[in-house]
C-alpha positions as CSV (number, residue, x, y, z in Angstrom):
1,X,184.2,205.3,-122.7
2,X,185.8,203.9,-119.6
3,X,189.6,202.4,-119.6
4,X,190.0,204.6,-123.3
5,X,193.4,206.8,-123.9
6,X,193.8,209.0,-126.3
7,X,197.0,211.3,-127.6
8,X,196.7,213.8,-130.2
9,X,199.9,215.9,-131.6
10,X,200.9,215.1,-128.3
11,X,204.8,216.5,-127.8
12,X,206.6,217.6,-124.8
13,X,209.4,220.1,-124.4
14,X,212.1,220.5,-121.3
15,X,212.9,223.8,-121.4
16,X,216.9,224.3,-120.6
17,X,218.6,227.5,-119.7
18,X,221.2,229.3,-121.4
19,X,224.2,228.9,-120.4
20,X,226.0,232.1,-119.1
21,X,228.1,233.6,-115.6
22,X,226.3,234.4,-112.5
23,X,227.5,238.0,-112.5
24,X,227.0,238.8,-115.9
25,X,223.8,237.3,-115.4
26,X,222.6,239.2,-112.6
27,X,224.1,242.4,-114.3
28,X,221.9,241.7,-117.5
29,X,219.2,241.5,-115.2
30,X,219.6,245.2,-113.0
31,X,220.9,247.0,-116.1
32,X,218.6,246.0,-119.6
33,X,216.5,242.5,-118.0
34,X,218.9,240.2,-120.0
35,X,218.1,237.3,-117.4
36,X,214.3,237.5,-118.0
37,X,216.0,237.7,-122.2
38,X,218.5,234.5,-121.3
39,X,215.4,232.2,-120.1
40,X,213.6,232.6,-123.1
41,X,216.5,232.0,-125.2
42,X,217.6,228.7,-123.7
43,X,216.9,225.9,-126.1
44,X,214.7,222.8,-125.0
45,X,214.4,219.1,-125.0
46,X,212.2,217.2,-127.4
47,X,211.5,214.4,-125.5
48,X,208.1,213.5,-127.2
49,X,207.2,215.1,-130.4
50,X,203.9,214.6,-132.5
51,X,202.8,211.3,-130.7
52,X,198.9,210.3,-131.9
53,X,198.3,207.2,-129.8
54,X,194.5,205.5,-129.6
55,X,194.4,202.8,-127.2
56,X,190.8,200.9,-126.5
57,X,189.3,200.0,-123.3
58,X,190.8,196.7,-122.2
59,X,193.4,196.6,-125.0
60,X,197.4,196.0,-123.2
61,X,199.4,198.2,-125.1
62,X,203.4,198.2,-124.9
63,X,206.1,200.8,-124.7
64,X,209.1,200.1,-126.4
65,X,212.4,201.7,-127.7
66,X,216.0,202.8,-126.3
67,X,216.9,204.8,-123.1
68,X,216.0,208.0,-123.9
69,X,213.3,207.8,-126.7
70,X,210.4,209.1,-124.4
71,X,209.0,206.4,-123.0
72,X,208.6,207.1,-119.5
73,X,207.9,210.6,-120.5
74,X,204.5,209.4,-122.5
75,X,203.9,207.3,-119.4
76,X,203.9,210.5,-116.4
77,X,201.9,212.6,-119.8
78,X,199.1,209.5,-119.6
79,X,199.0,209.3,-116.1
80,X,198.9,213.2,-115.7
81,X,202.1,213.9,-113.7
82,X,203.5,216.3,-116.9
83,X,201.3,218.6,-118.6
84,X,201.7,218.6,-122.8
85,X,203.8,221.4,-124.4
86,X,201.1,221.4,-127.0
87,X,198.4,218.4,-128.3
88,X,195.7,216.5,-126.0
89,X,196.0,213.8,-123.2
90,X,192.3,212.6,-122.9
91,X,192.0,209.3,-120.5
92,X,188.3,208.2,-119.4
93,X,188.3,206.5,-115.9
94,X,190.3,205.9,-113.0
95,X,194.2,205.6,-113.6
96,X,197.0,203.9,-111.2
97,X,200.5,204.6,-112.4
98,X,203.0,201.9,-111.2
99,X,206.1,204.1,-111.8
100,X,207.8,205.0,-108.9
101,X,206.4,202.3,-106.5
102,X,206.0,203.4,-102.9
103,X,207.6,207.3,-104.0
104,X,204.4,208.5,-101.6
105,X,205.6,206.5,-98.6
106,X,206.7,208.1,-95.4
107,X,209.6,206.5,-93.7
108,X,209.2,207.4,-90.1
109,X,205.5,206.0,-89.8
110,X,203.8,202.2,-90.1
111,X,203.3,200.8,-93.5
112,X,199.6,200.3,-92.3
113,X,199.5,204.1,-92.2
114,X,201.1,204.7,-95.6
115,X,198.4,202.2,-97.0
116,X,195.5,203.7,-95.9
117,X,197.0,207.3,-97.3
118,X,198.2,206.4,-100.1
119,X,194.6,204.3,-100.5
120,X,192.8,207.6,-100.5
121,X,195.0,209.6,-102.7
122,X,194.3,206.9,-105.6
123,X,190.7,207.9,-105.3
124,X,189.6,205.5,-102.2
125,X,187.7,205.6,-99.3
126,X,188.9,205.3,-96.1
127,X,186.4,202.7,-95.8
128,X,187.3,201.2,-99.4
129,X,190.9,200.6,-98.3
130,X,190.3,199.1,-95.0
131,X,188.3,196.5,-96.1
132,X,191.3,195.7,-98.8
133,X,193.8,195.9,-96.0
134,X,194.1,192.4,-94.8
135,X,194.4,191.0,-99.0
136,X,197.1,194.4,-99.5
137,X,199.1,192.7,-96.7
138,X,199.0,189.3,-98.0
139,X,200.0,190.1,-101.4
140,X,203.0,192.4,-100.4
141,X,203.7,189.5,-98.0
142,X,205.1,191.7,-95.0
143,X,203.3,189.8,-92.0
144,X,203.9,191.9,-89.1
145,X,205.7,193.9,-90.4
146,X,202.7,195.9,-91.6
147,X,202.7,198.0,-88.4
148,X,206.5,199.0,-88.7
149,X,207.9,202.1,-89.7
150,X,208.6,201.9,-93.3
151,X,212.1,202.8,-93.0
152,X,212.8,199.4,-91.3
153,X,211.7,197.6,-94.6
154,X,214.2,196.3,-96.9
155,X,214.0,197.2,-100.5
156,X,211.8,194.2,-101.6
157,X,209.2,194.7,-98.9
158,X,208.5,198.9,-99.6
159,X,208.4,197.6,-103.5
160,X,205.9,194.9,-102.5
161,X,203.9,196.5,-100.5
162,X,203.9,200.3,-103.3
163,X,202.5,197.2,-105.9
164,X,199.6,196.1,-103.5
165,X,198.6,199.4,-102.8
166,X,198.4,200.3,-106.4
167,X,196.3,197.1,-108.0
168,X,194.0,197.6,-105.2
169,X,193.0,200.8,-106.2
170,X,190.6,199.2,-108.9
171,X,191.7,201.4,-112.1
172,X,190.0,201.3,-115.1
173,X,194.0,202.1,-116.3
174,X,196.8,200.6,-115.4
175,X,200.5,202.3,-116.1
176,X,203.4,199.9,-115.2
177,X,206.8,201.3,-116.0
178,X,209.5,198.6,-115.6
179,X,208.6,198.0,-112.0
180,X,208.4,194.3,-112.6
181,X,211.9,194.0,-112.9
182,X,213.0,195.5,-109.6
183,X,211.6,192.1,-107.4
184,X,212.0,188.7,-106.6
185,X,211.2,185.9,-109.3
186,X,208.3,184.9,-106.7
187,X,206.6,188.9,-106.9
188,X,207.4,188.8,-110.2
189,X,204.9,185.5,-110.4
190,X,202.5,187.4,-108.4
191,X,202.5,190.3,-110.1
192,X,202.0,188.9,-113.6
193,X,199.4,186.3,-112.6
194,X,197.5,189.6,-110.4
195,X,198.2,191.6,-114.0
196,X,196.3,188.9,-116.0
197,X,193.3,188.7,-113.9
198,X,193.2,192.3,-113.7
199,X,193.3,192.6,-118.1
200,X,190.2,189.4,-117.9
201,X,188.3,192.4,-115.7
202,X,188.6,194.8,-118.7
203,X,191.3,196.8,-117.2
204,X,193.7,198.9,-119.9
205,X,197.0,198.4,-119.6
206,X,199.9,200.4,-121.0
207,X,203.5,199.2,-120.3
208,X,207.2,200.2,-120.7
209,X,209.3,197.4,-120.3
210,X,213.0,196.4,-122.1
211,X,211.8,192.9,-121.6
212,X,210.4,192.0,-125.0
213,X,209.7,188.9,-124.8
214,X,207.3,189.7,-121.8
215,X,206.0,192.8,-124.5
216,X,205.1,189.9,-126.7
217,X,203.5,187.4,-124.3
218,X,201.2,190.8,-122.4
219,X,200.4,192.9,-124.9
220,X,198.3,193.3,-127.7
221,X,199.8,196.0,-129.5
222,X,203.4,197.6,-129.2
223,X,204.6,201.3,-130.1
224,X,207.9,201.8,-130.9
225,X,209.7,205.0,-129.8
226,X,212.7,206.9,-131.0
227,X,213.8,210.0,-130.4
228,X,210.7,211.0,-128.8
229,X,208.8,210.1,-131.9
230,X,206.9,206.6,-133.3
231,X,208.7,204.7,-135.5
232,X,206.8,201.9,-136.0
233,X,203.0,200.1,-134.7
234,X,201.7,197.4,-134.7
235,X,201.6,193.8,-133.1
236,X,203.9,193.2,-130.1
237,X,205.5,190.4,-131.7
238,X,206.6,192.0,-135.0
239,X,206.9,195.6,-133.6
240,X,209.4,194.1,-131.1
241,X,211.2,191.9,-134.0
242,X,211.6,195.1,-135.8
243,X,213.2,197.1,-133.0
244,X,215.3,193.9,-131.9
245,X,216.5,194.2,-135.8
246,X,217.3,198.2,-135.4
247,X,219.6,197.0,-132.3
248,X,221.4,194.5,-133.9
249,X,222.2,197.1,-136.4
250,X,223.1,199.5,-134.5
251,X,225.6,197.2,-133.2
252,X,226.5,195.7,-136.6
253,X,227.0,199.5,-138.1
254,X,229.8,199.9,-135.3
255,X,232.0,196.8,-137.3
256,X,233.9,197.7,-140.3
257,X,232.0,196.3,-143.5
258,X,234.1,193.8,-144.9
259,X,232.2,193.7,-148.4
260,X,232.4,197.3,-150.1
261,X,229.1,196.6,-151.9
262,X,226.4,199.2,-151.1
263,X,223.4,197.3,-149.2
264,X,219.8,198.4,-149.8
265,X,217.8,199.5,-147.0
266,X,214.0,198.4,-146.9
267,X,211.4,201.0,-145.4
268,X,208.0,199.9,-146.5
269,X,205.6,200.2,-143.6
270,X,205.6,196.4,-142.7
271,X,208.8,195.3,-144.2
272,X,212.3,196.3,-142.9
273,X,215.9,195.2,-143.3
274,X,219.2,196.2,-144.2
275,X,218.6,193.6,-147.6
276,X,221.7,191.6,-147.6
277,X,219.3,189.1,-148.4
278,X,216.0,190.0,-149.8
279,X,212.7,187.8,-149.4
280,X,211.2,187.4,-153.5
281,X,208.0,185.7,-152.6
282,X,206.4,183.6,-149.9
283,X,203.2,181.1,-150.9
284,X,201.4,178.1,-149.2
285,X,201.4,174.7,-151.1
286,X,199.0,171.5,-150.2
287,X,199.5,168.3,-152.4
288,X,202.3,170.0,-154.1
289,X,200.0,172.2,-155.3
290,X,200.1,176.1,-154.7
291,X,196.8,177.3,-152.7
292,X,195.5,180.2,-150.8
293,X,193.0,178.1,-149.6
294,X,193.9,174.8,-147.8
295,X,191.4,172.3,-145.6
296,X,191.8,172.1,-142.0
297,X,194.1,168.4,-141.1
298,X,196.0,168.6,-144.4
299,X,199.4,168.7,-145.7
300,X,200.9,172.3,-145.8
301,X,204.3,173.5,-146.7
302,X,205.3,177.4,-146.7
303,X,207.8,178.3,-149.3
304,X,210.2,181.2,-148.8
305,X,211.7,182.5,-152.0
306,X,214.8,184.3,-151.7
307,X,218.2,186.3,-153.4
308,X,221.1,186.8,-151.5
309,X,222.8,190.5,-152.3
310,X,225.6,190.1,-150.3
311,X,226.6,186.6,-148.8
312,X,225.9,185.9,-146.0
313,X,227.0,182.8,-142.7
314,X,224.7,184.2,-140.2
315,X,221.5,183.7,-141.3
316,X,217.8,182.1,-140.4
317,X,214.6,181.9,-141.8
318,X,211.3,182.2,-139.8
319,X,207.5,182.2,-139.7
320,X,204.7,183.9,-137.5
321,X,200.9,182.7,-138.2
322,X,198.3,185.1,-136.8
323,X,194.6,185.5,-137.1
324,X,193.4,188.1,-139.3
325,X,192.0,189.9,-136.4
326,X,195.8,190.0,-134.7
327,X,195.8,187.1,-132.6
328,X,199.3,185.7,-132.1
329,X,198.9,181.8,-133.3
330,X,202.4,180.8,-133.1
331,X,205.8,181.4,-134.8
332,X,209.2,179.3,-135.2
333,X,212.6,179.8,-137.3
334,X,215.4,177.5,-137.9
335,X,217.6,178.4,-134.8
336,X,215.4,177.3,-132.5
337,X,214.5,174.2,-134.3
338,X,218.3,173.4,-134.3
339,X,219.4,174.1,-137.9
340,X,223.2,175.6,-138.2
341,X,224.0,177.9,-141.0
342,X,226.1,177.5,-143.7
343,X,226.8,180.0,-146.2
344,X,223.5,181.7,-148.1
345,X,224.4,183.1,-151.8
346,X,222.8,183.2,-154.9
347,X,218.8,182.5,-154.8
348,X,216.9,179.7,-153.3
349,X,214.1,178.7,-151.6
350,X,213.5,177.1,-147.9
351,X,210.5,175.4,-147.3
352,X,208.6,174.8,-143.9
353,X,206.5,171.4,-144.1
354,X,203.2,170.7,-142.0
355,X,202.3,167.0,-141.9
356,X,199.0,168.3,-140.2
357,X,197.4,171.7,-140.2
358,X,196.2,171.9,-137.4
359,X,194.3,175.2,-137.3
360,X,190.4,176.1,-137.1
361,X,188.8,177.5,-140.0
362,X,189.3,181.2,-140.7
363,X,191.7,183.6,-142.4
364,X,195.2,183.7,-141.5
365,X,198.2,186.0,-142.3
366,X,202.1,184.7,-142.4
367,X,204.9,187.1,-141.5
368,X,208.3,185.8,-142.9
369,X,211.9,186.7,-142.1
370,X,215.3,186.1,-142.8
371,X,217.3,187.5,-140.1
372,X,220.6,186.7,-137.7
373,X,220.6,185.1,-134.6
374,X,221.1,187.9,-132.9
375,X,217.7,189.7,-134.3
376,X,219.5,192.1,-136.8
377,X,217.1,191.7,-140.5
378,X,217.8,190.9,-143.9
379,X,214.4,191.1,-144.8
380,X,211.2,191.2,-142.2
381,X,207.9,190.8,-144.1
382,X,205.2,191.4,-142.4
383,X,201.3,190.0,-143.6
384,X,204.3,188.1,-146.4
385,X,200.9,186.1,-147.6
386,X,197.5,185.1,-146.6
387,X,195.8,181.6,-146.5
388,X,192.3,180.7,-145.6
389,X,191.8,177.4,-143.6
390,X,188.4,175.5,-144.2
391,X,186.3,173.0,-142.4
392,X,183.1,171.3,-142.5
393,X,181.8,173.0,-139.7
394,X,183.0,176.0,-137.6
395,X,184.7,176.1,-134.4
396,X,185.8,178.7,-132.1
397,X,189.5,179.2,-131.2
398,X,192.6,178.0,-133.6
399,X,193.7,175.0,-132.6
400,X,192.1,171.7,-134.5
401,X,193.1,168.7,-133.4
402,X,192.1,165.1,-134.9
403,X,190.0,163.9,-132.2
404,X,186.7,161.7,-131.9
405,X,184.0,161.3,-129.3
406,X,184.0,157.9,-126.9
407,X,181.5,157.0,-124.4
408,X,180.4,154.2,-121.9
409,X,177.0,152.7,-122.5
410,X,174.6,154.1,-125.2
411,X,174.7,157.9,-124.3
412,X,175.3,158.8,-128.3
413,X,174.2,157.2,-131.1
414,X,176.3,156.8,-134.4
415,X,179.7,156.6,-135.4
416,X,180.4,160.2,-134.8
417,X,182.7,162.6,-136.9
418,X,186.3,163.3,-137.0
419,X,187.2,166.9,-137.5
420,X,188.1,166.6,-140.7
421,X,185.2,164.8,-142.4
């Protein structure tokens, strides 16, 4: 099917030589062909190893993880610039790789020139990329400068104008690796908005970025590398929550412990953290009374059950509501809604409180956390509990407003409906 990538026992190995003299070398090689002997021996680089990735036509998924964990690698494997050591690369359809924008650009002739061959070596006519000149110019905003040599551009303009070329190449795949940081905040706008349409067209996107709040907000999914293998899948919002956590600590492991208590680390699948404080249950009350099923408009609190193992002053608690198909609803935690820590110990509960539930009927899942400001986790619970919301009447989306129906005249007759009745 078109736009569809998939990876199977995918790993990738830079071989490296042994290291040895130039004469003893070239002595091993006349006498008893120890050269041809040293090559083999050389030990390799595992920079991806055993990576099955799936991704669906149309679906955005995101790249994350350190310097070094393969990323980029997986990208140049999907876009077919490095061949697998061993497993499959299968992509169905066109693919543009936004990697090394402009790398294809000569610098002693006209940009105008560059376009039209680096048009054709994306899989363009001639024809095809003239008649997308004039809007490639426009949106790498170079004006005349379009019939310059390239190597008069300034760094902006050959990244500009590498980006234009690219997106205009109509790919059934797109591969963007971190080339949305290198420009101007007004590119950047372009870029994103020309991105977006580009996903509504049913394009596949697959992105490696360090930015994850722009993983959360563009993709649908997020894999998580380390050490050139997965470590975690899932949503972009909680995969990137769990690999902020994994920074902070990293970070936190570098500070001497000042408790000498041993603290228990969590590795369940969809719950991580180092337990310092450990989540005991999470449940949805309406009317004071504990519910898995709560009407659409009512009062709703969330209650988050905890025990503290080592005391903690850094601390907050926070939610993420999704639809059970994935869909990111919305998410909040008590440092951005202002609260300062005190000092968490023993066992307790903290309670979020919804005047209105505001939400269409449908099944939703709650992630909860307890975590510090910097991202590092106590306890990140992932699909914590579920609730269904009910109505009346269906709706599409997930946003259910009170609201009523006015009009001039006698268009409708009746009193009408609120949502909630």
């Amino acid at each position: 099917m078109r736009g569809s990538v998939q990876l199977d026992g995918v790993r990738k190995v830079y071989r490296r030589l042994a290291m040895r003299g130039r004469l003893q070398s070239l002595k091993g090689a006349l006498l008893h062909g120890d050269l041809v002997r040293g090559l083999k021996a050389g030990q390799g680089f595992v920079a991806v190893d055993d990576v099955n990735l799936s991704v669906a036509p149309g679906e955005a998924v995101a790249l994350i993880g350190p310097n070094g964990s393969g990323k980029s690698t997986l990208l140049k494997l999907i876009s077919g610039i490095l061949k697998p050591t061993s497993g499959t690369v299968e992509v169905d359809g066109r693919v543009t790789a936004l990697i090394e924008l402009g790398a294809g650009f000569h610098p002693e002739i006209t940009g105008r020139e560059n376009v039209l061959i680096n048009g054709m070596l994306l899989g363009l006519s001639k024809t095809e990329v003239e008649a997308k000149l004039d809007e490639i110019v426009r949106f790498a905003d170079i004006g005349d400068f379009i019939d310059q040599p390239v190597k008069t551009y300034s760094s902006g303009m050959f990244v500009r104008l590498g980006f234009a070329v690219s997106v205009a190449a109509d790919p059934d795949v797109l591969l963007i690796d971190e080339v949305l940081a290198v420009g101007d905040a007004a590119f950047t706008r372009r870029s994103l908005d020309r991105i977006a349409r580009m996903r509504r067209e049913g394009v596949t996107l697959i992105i490696v970025s360090h930015d994850l709040d722009l993983v959360a907000h563009l993709a649908d999914r997020a894999v998580y590398l380390k050490r050139g293998r997965v470590v975690a899948e899932g949503l972009a919002d909680t995969t990137a929550a769990r690999y902020r956590s994994d920074v902070a600590g990293d970070e936190a492991a570098e500070v001497p412990a000042t408790a000498a208590a041993p603290v228990r680390v969590r590795e369940e699948g969809k719950r991580w953290g180092n337990g310092d404080v450990e989540i005991l249950d999470v449940f949805v009350s309406s009317g004071g009374v504990r519910m898995r099923v709560v009407p659409s408009g009512s009062d709703c609190t969330v209650h988050i059950a905890y025990r503290v193992n080592r005391p903690v002053a850094d601390f907050g608690f926070g939610l993420a509501w999704h639809r059970a198909d994935g869909t990111s609803v919305g998410g909040h935690n008590t440092f951005l809604d202002g609260l300062e820590p005190g000092r968490l110990d023993g066992r307790g509960e903290v309670r979020c409180r919804y005047p209105r539930l505001e939400l269409a009927p449908g099944d939703y899942v709650l992630d909860a956390a307890i975590h510090a400001r910097e991202g590092l986790a106590y306890d990140y619970w992932c699909e914590a509990t579920r609730i269904r919301v009910t109505a009346p009447v269906e709706w599409p989306g997930v946003w259910a407003p009170d609201h009523r129906w006015e009009s001039d005249g006698t268009v409708f007759s009746g009193e009408g409906r609120t949502s909630r009745e």
